[in-house]
C-alpha positions in Angstrom: 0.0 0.0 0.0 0.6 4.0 -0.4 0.8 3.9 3.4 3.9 1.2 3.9 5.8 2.8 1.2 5.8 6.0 2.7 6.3 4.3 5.9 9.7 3.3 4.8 11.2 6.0 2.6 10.4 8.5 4.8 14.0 9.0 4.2 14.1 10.1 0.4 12.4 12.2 -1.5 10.0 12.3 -3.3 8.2 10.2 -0.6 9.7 12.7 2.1 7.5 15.6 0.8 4.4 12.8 0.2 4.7 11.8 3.7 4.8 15.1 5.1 1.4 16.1 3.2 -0.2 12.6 4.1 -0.2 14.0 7.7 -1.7 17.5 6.8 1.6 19.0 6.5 4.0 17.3 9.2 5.0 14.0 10.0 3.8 11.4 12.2 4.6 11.0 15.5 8.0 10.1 16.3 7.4 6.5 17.5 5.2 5.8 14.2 7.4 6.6 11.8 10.3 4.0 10.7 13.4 4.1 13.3 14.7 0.6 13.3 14.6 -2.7 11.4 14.2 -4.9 15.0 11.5 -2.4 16.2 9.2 -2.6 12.9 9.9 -6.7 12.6 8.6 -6.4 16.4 5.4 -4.8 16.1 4.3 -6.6 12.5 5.4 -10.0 14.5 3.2 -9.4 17.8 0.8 -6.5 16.7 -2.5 -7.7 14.4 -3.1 -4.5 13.3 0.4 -3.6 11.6 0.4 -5.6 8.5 3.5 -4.3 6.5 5.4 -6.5 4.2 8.9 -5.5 2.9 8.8 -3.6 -0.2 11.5 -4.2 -3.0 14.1 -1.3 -1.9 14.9 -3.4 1.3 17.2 -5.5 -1.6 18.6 -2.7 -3.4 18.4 0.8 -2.2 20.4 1.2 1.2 20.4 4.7 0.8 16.4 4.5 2.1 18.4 3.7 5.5 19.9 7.3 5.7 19.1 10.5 6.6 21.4 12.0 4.5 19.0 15.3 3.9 19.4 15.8 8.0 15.2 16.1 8.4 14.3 16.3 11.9 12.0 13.8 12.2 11.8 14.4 16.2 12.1 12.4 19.2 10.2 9.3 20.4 9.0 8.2 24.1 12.3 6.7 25.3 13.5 10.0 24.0 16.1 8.9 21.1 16.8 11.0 18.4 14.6 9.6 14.8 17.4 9.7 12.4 19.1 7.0 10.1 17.4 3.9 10.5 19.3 1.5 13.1 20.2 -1.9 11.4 20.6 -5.1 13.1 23.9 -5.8 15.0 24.9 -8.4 12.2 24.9 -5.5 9.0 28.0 -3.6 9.6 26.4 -0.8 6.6 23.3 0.2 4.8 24.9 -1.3 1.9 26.0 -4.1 4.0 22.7 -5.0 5.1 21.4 -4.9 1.5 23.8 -7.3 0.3 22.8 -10.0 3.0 19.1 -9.2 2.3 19.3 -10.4 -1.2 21.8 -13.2 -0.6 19.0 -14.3 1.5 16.1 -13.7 -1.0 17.9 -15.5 -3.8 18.9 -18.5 -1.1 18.1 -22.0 -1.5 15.9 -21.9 1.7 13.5 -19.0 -0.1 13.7 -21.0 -3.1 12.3 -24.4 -1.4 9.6 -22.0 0.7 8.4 -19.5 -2.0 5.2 -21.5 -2.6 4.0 -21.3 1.2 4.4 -17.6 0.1 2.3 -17.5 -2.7 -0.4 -19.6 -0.8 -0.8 -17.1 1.7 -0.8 -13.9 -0.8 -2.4 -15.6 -3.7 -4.0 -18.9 -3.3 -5.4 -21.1 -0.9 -4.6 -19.7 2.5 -6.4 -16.6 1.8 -9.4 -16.6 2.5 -11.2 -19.3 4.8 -10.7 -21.9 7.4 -6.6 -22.4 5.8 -6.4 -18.7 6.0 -7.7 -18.7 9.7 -5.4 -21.7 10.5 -2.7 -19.6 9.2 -3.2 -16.7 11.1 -3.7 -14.9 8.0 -7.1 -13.0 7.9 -6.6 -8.9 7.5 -9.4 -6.4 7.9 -12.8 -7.5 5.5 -12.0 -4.4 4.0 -9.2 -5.3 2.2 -10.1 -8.1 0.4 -11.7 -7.7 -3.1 -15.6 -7.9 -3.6 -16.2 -7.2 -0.1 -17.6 -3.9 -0.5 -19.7 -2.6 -2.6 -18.5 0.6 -3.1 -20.7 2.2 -6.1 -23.9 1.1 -3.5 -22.4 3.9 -0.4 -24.4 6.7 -1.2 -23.4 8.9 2.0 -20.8 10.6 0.0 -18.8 11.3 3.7 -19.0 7.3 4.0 -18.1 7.0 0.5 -14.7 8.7 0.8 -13.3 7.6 4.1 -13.7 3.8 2.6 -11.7 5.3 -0.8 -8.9 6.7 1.3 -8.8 3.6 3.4 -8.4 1.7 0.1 -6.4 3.6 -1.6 -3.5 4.4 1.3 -3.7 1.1 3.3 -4.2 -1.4 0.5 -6.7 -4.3 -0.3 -5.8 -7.9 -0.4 -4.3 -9.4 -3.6 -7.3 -11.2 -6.1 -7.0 -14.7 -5.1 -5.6 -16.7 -8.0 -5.7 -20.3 -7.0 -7.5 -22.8 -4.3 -5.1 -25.6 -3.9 -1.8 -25.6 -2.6 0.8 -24.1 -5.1 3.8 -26.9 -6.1 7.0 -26.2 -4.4 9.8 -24.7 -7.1 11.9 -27.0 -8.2 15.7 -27.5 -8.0 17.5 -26.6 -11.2 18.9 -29.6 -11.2 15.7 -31.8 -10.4 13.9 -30.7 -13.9 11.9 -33.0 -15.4 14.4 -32.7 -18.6 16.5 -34.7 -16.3 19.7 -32.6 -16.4 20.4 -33.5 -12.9 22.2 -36.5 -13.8 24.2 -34.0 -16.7 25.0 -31.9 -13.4 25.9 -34.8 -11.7 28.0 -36.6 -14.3 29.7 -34.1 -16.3 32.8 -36.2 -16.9 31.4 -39.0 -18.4 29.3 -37.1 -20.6 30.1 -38.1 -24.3 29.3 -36.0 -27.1 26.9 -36.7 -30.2 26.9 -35.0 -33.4 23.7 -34.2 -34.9 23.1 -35.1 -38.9 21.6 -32.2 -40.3 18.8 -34.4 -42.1 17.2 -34.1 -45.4 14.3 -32.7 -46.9 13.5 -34.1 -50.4 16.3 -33.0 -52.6 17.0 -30.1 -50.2 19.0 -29.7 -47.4 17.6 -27.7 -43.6 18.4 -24.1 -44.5 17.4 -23.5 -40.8 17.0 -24.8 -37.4 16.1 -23.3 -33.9 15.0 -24.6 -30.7 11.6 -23.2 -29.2 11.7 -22.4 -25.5 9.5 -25.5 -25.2 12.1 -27.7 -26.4 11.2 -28.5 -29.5 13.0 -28.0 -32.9 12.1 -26.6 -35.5 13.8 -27.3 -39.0 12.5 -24.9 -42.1 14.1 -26.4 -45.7 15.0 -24.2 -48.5 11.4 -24.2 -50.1 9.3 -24.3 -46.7 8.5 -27.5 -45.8 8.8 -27.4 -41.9 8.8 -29.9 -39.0 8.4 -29.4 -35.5 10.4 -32.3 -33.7 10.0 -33.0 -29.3 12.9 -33.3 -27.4 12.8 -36.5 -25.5 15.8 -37.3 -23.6 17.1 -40.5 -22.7 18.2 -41.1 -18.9 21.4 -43.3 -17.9 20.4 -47.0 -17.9 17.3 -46.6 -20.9 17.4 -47.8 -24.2 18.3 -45.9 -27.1 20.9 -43.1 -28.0 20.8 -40.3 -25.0 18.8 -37.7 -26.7 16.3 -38.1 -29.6 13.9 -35.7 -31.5 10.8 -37.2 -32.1 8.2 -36.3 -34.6 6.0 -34.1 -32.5 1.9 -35.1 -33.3 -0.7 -33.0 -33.4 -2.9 -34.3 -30.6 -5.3 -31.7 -30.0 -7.9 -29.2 -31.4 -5.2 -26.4 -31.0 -2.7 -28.4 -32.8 -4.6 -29.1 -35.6 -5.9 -25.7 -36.1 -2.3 -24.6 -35.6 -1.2 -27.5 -38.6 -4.0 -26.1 -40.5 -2.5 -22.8 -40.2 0.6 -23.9 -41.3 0.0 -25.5 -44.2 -2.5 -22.3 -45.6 0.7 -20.1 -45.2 2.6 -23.2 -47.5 4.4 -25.0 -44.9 4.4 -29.1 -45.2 5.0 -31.2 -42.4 7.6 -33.9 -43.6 7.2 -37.4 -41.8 10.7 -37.8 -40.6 12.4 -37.4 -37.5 16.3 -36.4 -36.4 18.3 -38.7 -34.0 21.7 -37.9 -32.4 23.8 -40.8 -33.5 26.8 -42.1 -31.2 
């Protein structure tokens, strides 16, 4: 939300001045505003009501940490001084605390517990009993469809509900009901690379016969993000061939391109497509040979 944002670059402008008209023309009182990392993890941690979430500059912009335009910001009830943001003993710098932020973002941990994430935000844990066993239910005014906003007619009504809205946020649109699949290792794809990972010196190599088309030679080959290749000859004729690897202990070369079929109505309006425009599907298909 508009609210969070501002919350946490007080610091910077242009979200110095935006703060400072948010509250009428001043800022917020001294123990509102953002003065430390531990103090802010405390109160979203223990307090139901404070529901920030880190924003994206927490990864890359240390300089949100620092007063560096000297802004008296005042003095809170234990009578220290608002001024850069205090980091946690273990970030020797803004910059320094940046740097472990995103080393722990991009960590193998987040990687194996993003989905959790995204069932909480956006699917299953939402709304409902898995949201209420989750501890994750927010105000009913944040969450989409709940109000009818066109039907408040008391135009006073009308606007303290847009200004709620609009500077404490709503609730993400729920996008799925069942648990969202964990993300896979790079190394666990179903393309079964892993063992390629895990192997690499007894990996052979295979050269690839550029086939045939007719009395023509492939004039051009690429392979699709989906895997598949596709071979155009000299006058057009095309074929799309699957890549379907071979895993240690199979039968059959390591890697072969099969014909790809068209097994559905989308494929055959797409073949249909294809041969309108002139392309000809030729019934052949390329293997690596040892």
């Amino acid at each position: 939300s508009s609210g969070t944002v501002l919350y946490y670059l007080l610091r910077i402008d242009p979200f110095t001045t935006l703060a400072y008209e948010l509250q009428g023309g001043k800022f917020d009182h001294a123990d509102r505003l953002f003065h430390s990392v531990a103090s802010t993890w405390k109160s979203c941690y223990n307090d139901m009501s404070d529901v920030k979430e880190l924003i994206p500059e927490f990864f890359y912009l240390p300089e949100m940490f620092k007063n560096v335009n000297n802004i008296d910001f005042g003095v809170n009830q234990k009578g220290e001084k608002v001024h850069d943001a205090v980091l946690p003993p273990w970030a020797k710098s803004p910059e320094d605390f940046v740097e472990k932020q995103r080393e722990a973002l991009e960590s193998e941990f987040v990687s194996k517990n993003l989905h959790h994430w995204v069932d909480l935000i956006f699917g299953y844990k939402q709304r409902g009993k898995a949201a209420e066993s989750a501890c994750n239910v927010f105000y009913y005014m944040t969450y989409e469809g709940a109000v009818d906003v066109e039907g408040i007619k008391d135009p006073l009504l009308l606007k303290a509900t847009q200004d709620q809205i609009a500077c404490f946020g709503q609730t993400p649109s729920q996008l799925l009901t069942v648990p969202h699949p964990g993300r896979q290792r790079a190394a666990d794809s179903i393309t079964g690379s892993h063992w390629l990972f895990d192997n690499d010196n007894g990996v052979s190599n295979y050269a690839l016969p550029v086939p045939n088309y007719g009395e023509n030679r492939a004039s051009f080959m690429n392979v699709l993000p989906t895997g598949q290749l596709v071979v155009v000859s000299p006058t057009l004729e095309m074929k799309i061939h699957r890549f379907v690897p071979n895993l240690p202990g199979s039968s059959g070369v390591p890697f072969t391109f099969d014909a790809a079929k068209e097994q559905s109505t989308l494929g055959s309006l797409m073949g249909s497509i294809r041969r309108k425009a002139g392309f000809h599907d030729v019934a052949e298909s390329i293997k690596f040979a040892a």
